[in-house]
C-alpha positions in Angstrom: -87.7 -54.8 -10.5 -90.6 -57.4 -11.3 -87.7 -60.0 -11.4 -87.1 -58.8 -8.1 -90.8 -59.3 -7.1 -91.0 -62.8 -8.7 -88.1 -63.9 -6.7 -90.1 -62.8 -3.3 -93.1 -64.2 -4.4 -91.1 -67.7 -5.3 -89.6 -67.8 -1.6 -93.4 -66.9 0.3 -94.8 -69.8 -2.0 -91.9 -72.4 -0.9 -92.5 -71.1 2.7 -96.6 -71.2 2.1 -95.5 -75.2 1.0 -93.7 -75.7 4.1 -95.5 -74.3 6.5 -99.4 -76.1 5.2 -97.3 -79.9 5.4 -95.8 -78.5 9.2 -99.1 -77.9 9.9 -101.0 -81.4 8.7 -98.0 -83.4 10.7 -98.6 -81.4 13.9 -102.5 -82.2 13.0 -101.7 -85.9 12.6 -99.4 -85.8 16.1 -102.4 -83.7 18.2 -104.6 -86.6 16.5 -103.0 -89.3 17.1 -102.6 -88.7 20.7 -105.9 -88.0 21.3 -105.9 -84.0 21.9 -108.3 -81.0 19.9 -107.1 -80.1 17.2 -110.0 -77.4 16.1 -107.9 -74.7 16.6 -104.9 -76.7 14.6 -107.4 -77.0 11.7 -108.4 -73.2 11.8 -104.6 -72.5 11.4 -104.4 -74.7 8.5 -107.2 -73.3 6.8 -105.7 -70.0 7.3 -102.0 -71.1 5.9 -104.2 -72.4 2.9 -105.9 -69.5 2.0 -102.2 -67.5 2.3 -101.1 -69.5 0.5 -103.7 -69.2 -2.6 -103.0 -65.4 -2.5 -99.3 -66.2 -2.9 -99.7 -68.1 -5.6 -102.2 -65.9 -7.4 -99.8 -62.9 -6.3 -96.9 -65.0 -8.3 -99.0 -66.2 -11.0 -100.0 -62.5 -12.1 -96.2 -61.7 -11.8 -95.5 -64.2 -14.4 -98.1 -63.0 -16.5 -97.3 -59.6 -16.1 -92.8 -60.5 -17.2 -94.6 -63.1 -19.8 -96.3 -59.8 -21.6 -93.5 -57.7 -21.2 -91.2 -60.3 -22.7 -93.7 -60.3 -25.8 -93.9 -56.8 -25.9 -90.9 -55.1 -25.2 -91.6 -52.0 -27.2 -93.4 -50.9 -24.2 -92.3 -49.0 -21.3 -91.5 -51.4 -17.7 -93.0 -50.0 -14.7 -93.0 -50.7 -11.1 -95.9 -53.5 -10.5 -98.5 -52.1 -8.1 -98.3 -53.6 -4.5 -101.7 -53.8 -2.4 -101.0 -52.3 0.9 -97.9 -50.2 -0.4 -99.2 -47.0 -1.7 -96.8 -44.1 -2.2 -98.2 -41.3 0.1 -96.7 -38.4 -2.6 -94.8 -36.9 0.0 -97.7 -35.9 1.8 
């Protein structure tokens, strides 16, 4: 399951990468020809900040499979997902 995870939070990473250098060339374009590009830069600042909670998000996976790699005596559980609670069947 956190291999699982990992995988997702590779993929939103790669995206996070693609979408930040989208976002500086259609800065540059709006730039270079002259036009406002506050509400570009907001957008980019967002992306950014995404995209430090996507890494962080895949960085604690990592950490989490490094310690279970070194520990495997313990039992594997599901990682807990912020935002995805499990209502108990209520």
């Amino acid at each position: 399951m956190e291999l699982a995870h990992l995988a997702i939070a590779e993929k939103a990473v790669a995206a996070g990468e693609r979408h930040i250098l989208q976002q500086e060339q259609r800065i540059a374009e709006l730039d270079r020809d002259g036009h406002d590009t506050g509400h570009a830069l907001a957008t980019l600042a967002t992306f950014r900040q995404v995209q430090a909670e996507h890494v962080a998000h895949r960085d604690l996976l990592l950490k989490i499979l490094q310690q279970d790699a070194a520990r495997p005596e313990l039992p594997v559980g599901p990682i807990f997902r912020p935002g995805h609670y499990d209502s108990g069947g209520a």
